[in-house]
C-alpha positions, 0 to 999 in steps of 0.5 A: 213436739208441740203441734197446738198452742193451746190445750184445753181439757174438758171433763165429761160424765165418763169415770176412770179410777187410779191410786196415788201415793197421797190424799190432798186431806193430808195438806196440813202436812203438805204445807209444812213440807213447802212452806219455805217456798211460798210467799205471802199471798200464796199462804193465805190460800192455803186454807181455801184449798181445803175445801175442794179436797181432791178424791184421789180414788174417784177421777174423771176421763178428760176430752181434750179440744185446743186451738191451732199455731197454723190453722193449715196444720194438721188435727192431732188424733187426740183432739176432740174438737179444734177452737178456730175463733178469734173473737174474744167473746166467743172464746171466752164462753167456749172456755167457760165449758171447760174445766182445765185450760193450759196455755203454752207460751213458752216460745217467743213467737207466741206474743199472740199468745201471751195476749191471749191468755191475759186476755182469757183470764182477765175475762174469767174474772169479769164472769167469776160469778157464772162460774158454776164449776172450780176451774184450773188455768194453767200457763206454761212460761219459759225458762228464758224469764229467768236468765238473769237473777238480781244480787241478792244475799241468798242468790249471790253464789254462784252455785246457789240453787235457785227455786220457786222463792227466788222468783222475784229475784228473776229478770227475764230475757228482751225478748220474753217481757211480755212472758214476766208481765203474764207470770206476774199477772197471774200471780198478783190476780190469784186472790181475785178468783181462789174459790173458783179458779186455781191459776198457776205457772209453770216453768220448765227448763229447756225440753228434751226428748220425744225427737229432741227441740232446743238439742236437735242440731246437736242430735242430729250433727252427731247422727251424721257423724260430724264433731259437735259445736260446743259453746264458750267453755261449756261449763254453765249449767243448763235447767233440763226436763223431758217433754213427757215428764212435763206433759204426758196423758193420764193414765186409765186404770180399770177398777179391777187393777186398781190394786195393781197400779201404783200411780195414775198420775204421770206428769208435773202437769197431770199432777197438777190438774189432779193434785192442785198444788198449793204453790202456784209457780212452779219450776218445773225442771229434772235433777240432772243440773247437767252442764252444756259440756256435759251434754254436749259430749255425752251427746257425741259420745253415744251418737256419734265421733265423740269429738267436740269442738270449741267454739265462740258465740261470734263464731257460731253466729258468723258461720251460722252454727247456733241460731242466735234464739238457740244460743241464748238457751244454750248459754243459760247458766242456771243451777235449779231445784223444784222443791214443789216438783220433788214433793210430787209423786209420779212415775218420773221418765228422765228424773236424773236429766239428759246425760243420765238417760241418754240411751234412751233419749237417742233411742226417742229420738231415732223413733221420732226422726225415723231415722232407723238404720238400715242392716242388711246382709248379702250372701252368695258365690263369687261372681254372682253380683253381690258388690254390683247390688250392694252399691245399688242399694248403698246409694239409695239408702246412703249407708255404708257398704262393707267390702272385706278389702275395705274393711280390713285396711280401714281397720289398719289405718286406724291402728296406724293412726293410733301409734302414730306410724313413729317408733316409740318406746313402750313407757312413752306410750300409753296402754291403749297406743301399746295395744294397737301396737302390739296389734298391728306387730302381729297382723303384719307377722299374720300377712307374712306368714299366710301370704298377705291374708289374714287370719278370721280372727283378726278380719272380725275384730275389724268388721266388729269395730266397724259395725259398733262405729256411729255411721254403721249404728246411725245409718246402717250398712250391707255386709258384701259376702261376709261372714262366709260361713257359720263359724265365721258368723257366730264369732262375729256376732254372738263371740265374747267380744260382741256380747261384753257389757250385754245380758248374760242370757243375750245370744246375739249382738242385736246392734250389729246383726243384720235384720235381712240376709239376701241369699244370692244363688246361680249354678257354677256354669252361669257363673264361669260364664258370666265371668270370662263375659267381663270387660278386660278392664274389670279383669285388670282392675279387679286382678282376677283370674280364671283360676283365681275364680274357679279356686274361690267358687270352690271354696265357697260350694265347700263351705256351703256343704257344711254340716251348718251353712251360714243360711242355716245360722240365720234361720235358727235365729229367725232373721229373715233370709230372701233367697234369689236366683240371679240365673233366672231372675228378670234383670238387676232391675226387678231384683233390687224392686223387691229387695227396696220392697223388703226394706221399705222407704229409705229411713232418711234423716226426717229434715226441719221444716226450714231445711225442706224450704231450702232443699226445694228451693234448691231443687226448684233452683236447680230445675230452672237453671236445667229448663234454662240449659235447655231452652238456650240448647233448644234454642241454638238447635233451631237457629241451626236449623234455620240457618240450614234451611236458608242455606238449603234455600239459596241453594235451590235457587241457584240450582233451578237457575242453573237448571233453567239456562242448561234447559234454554241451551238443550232447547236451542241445540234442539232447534233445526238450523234453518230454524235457528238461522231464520230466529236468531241470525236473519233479522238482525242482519237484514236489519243491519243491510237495511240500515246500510242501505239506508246511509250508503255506507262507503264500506257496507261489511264493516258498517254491518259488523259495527252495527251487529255488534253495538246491537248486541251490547245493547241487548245485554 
């Protein structure tokens, strides 16, 4: 919502011309009108103003240049040029070039900032005599220097309204002092520079609108279908005020339409810098003095389950609920009126506050988070894959795929519910429990007597329920194969039921109509093909039968040779109908490529800068611990192979050596026995004889076979 910290507006030579409703020559009368509000310093002024009267029929067009929160963020389309220094110097007579500096403090992490606003105006002061040309410097503050009001006669009563006169009365937050020594700075230093420099504050209650800031948890819990946190009791009230009413462009008004514009002036800030003002602290807050209850449930209410939850501060912050920054302005109890803001005049665009205008803050806040929901529409016979598309589609989008079947007992369940399944007596029931009864008495005696289905009229009523319900209105939904023909689809999304509480001249519900209708078409033999193709155990799952299918692809070609087929419905009402061949077309794969094409990226929930961090922490954690998985299986398949290899190994070994002794014996079989007896026999029994010989054994045979033997061993 706010991507610069600081904007400052130079003014160039090029005029632009608008009308307002008032001429500051009339500023006797203006001062009557607030007298009550300004304080005694603020008085002497008065008379000074006069002398720049503001020429409401002659303005000029402003540049705009500012300076970044992060030097890495991107440059916003309207900034004419982007302040990077950081010396004080420097920044100071790039400053004295232009003619309207705003500072936005209003956030407690902007210290830096605070600083360097003082210190900006502390140095126009010290140059107040090189300043050729009337400046406005304007500091937006926070709301949070006023969270708490000294006892005082006037402020005692609970519900008092607080204005700009009770600002000495404030007391600011621990962690906003810095802001109430710049608000007072600039307050006590107005005399200082009257003719030359017009300072003032500006206080705004808490911001809402244009993709929401401090209610943006509550905005987006609701979007996603959950029951909303609500603080303590919910019954302090909460200074509000839309961001465009706070800050908005000025509008250009050509001279030729000067008489039809009513006011070019379209902010309390824009009114500022074009009217000056006499007062110089200014509440810049909405009529609405809405209470967090309030808002909370109409929160809810509109966007999403309409339940609320209690919850306590110690609750919210041990289950990480609320940020304790963002309980603190939550839990603000401050009944505020502008008198300085009700005497401007310009085209308000939330002047009743948040629960007033809540249509259109979810409608800001649906365009700003992108969070469009996706409507879609799938047509065909039976058979032909429309549920298998749908859930494809379903998953990416993550949005709510509608099967009759599904339809129709959720619609029951919930009548169930409502009459709490108990037999009660009609006076102890409500009128809204009598209803769902008296309902759910007639769908059962429909099912008895049409055979366990039901009639068209009660299956729309369901599918309308659940087209209206939050999730179907939040992220959006694919309609599987109904409505199935023109009547069907006329009742449902143009009958009297749909169109109760919208314009009388409103031919269709737009909140629950599809915005593409994907018509599938293939011949009936195709279809009987690719139906006795199913496994047995989708054919059990689904309680299908041939004759079953044949009777329902009957049906669906009679209701297609109608005078108006539901094809044609669409078209006269202009939603776009895509029309696909399934026989012919080149697999799911490219089918549902061109439907993603059609629809265009997933409208997601556009998620917080911290939630970002967290999901690709998430993601980053998620991919180590698979790198992990993998490295540790990579690593056990290669211990496996290295085992395998040495168990291949020893095995090779003990094959050659095997091999090499059954080669020795082949060698020696081969050998002639001459040969043989003259290599292995002959030398050791001639050794043997000579060595008996030697001794003159008594027994030359035994000493012989002693002698070969020993031999022997000791080869071995």
């Amino acid at each position: 919502m706010r991507p610069t910290g600081l904007f400052v507006y130079s003014q160039k030579l090029s005029e632009w011309t608008y009308c307002a409703n008032g001429n500051e020559a009339e500023d006797d009368e203006e001062e009557n009108n607030v007298s009550n509000v300004v304080d005694d310093e603020e008085e002497e002024e008065e008379e000074d103003e006069k002398y720049t009267s503001f020429n409401t029929q002659k303005a000029k067009m402003y540049q705009i240049v500012g300076s970044l929160i992060n030097y890495d963020s991107d440059v916003p389309e309207f900034a004419e040029d982007i302040i990077m220094s950081q010396n004080k110097q420097v920044l100071v007579n790039y400053l004295m070039d232009c003619d309207v500096i705003i500072y936005n403090v209003s956030d407690n992490e902007n210290y830096a900032m605070v600083s360097e606003a003082g210190m900006v105006l502390k140095g126009f002061y010290e140059k107040l005599n090189l300043i050729s040309s009337r400046k406005t410097f304007i500091v937006i503050s926070s709301i949070m220097t006023w969270i708490n009001i000294k006892s005082a006669k006037s402020v005692s009563h609970p519900q008092m309204h607080l204005g700009e006169r009770h600002r000495h009365n404030r007391r600011p937050h621990a962690k906003y002092c810095k802001h109430l020594d710049l608000e007072n700075f600039i307050m006590a230093s107005i005399k200082l520079g009257r003719k030359k420099l017009s300072c003032y504050v500006v206080v705004p209650g808490l911001f809402y609108g244009a993709g929401e800031n401090v209610f943006y948890s509550l905005f987006k819990a609701a979007w996603l279908g959950e029951d909303l946190p609500l603080l303590e009791d919910g019954t302090n009230i909460i200074p509000t005020i839309h961001i465009k009413d706070l800050v908005s462009k000025l509008r250009n008004c050509n001279r030729e339409s000067l008489d039809k514009c009513k006011c070019a002036v379209c902010s309390i800030i824009s009114n500022t810098i074009e009217l000056k003002p006499p007062v110089r602290y200014i509440l810049a807050v909405d009529n609405g003095n809405n209470s967090l209850g309030q808002i909370t449930q109409k929160i809810s209410t509109m966007l999403g389950t309409g339940q609320i939850r209690m919850v306590s501060k110690t609750e919210a912050l041990e289950n990480n609920i609320f940020q304790a920054e963002l309980m603190q302005n939550l839990l603000l109890n401050l009944r505020m009126d502008s008198t300085v803001v009700t005497n401007m005049s310009f085209n308000w665009c939330s002047e009743g506050g948040l629960v007033k205008n809540i249509t259109k803050v979810i409608n800001e806040f649906r365009e700003c988070r992108g969070v469009k929901p996706v409507k879609l529409c799938i047509l065909g016979p039976p058979g032909v894959g429309k549920s298998t598309l749908a859930e494809k589609i379903c998953s990416i989008y993550t949005i709510n795929h509608l099967k009759i079947e599904d339809v129709i007992c959720d619609g029951i369940s919930k009548l169930e519910q409502q009459v709490n399944i108990v037999e009660k007596p009609a006076e102890d029931v409500d009128k809204d429990k009598l209803m769902a009864m008296t309902m759910l008495n007639e769908i059962k005696k429909n099912k008895a007597i049409n055979e366990g289905h039901l009639d068209d009229c009660h299956v729309i009523d369901f599918y309308r329920g659940k087209l209206l319900s939050s999730p179907c209105q939040n992220q959006g939904f694919v309609l599987d194969g109904f409505p199935k023909s023109a009547a069907q689809a006329t009742e449902l999304f143009a009958g009297k039921a749909s169109l109760k509480g919208l314009p009388h001249n409103t031919k269709y519900n737009s909140n629950i109509m599809p915005e593409l209708v994907i018509n599938l078409e293939a011949p009936d033999t195709f279809l009987t093909e690719r139906f006795r193709n199913l496994s047995e155990v989708k054919l059990d799952a689904g309680n299908l039968a041939e004759e079953s299918f044949t009777r329902r692809l009957t049906d669906f070609r009679a209701c297609n040779v109608a005078e108006e087929t539901i094809v044609d419905y669409f078209n006269e009402l202009e939603v776009y109908v895509r029309g696909f061949d399934a026989a012919n077309e080149a697999g799911w794969t490219s089918m549902l490529r061109k439907i993603l094409k059609l629809l265009g990226k997933p409208h997601t929930y556009d998620v917080s800068d911290k939630e970002k961090a967290a999901a690709q922490q998430l993601e980053e954690e998620e991919k180590r611990a698979e790198e992990e998985a993998l490295q540790k299986e990579r690593e056990r398949k290669e211990a496996e192979q290295k085992k395998l290899e040495e168990e291949k190994l020893e095995w090779m070994h003990s094959l050659q050596f095997a091999r090499s002794e059954a080669e020795e014996l082949m060698q020696a079989r081969r050998l002639p026995l001459r040969h043989y007896l003259m290599q292995y026999v002959i030398p050791p029994v001639i050794e043997g004889l000579v060595e008996c010989s030697k001794i003159k054994a008594d027994d030359p045979v035994d000493y012989l076979a002693e002698y070969l033997l020993r031999r022997y061993q000791d080869e071995d």
